[in-house]
VOMARMAR-686818 format. One line per 2 residues: number of its first residue (from 1); for each residue y, z, x of C-alpha. Coordinates in nm, 4 decimals, m for minus. Layout:
N
NUM> Y Z X | ... .
//
This chain:
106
1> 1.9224 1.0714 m3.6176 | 1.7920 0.7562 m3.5051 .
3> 1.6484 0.4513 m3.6168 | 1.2877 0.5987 m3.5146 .
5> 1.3019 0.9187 m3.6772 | 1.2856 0.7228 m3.9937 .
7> 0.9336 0.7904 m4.1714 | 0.6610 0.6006 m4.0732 .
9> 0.6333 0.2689 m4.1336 | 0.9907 0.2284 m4.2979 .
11> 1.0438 m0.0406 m3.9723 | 0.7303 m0.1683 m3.8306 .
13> 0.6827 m0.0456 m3.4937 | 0.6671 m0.4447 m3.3462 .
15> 1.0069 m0.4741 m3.5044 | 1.1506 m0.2229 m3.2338 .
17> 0.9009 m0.3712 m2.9918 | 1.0780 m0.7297 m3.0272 .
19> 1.4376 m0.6168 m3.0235 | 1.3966 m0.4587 m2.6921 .
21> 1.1740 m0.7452 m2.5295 | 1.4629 m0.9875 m2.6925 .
23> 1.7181 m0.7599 m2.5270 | 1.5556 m0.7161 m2.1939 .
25> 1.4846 m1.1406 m2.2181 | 1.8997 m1.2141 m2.2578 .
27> 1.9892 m0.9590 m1.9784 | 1.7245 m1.1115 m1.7448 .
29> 1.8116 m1.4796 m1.7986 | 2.1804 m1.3107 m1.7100 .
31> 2.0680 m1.1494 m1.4083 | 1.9329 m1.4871 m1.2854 .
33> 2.2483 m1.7047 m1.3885 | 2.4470 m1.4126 m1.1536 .
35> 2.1941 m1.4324 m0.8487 | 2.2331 m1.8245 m0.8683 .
37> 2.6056 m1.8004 m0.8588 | 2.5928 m1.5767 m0.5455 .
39> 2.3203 m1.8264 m0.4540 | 2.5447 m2.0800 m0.4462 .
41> 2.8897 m1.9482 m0.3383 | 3.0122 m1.9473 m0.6671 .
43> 3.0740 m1.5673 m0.6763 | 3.0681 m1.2689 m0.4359 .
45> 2.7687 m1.0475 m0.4641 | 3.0484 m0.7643 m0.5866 .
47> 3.2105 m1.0065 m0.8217 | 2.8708 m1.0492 m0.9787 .
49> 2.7198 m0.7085 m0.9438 | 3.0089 m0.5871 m1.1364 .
51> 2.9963 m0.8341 m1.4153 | 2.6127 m0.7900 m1.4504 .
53> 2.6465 m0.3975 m1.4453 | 2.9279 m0.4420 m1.7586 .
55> 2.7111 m0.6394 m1.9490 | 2.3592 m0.4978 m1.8945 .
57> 2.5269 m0.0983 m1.9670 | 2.6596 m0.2777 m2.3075 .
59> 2.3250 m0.4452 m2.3866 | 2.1653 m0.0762 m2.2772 .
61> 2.4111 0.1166 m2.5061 | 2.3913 m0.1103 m2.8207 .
63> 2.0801 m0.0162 m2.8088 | 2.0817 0.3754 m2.7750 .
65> 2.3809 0.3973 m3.0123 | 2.0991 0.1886 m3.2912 .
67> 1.8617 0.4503 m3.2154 | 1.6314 0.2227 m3.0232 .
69> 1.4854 0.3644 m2.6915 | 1.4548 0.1651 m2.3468 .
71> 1.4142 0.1542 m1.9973 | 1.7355 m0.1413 m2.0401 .
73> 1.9508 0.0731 m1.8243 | 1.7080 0.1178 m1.5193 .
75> 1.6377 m0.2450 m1.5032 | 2.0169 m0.2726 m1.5039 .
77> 2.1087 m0.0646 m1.2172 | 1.8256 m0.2229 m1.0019 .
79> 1.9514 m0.5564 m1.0782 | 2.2635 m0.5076 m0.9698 .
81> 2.1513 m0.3461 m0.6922 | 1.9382 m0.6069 m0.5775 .
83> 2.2803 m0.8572 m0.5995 | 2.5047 m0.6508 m0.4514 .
85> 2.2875 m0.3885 m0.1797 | 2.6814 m0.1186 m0.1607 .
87> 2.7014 m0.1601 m0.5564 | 2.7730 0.1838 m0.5272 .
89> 3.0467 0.1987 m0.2649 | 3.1720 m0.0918 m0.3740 .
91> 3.2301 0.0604 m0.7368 | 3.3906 0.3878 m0.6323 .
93> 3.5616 0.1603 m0.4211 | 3.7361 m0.0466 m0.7152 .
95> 3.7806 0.2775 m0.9468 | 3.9878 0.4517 m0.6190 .
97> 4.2589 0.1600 m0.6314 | 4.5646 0.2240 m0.8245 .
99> 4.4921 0.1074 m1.0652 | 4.1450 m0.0318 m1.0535 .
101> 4.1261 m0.4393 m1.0306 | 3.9535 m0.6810 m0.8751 .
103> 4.0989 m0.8629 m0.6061 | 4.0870 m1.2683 m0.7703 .
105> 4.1513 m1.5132 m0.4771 | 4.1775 m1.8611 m0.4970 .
//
């Protein structure tokens, strides 16, 4: 069961409304702080890609586990998709090394 299964009008449908526009607010103004960093040479596209992808699939699965439905995770992958254009090779990349890191270089 989740949260909208509840009987109508035990939680005001704006209530779910505002949650997932307050969500979908915090993981965009995070998707712009990572563009700016790749922006300005502070991080890789990968680097950032992969942070984004952690944080947006967290935000995305807070949500389903409450019972609230959104599009969260497809706005996800396309953001880090638009950071990082091999997201995907790059990930199955990082999972095939033994074990799986990132490669910090100073």
């Amino acid at each position: 069961m989740d949260l909208l299964d509840l009987a109508d009008g035990v939680i005001p449908g704006h209530i779910f409304e505002s949650i997932v526009n307050n969500v979908a607010v915090e993981f965009r103004q995070a998707a712009a702080s990572r563009r700016a960093a790749v922006a300005r040479g502070a991080e890789t596209p990968q680097f950032s890609a992969t942070l984004l992808d952690r944080y947006g699939t967290a935000l995305a699965k807070a949500l389903a586990l409450t019972g609230i439905r959104s599009d969260l995770q497809q706005e996800v992958d396309a953001a880090v998709r638009e950071i990082d254009s091999d997201f995907e090779a790059n990930r199955r990349a990082r999972w095939a090394a033994k074990p799986a890191s990132l490669s910090i270089t100073v």
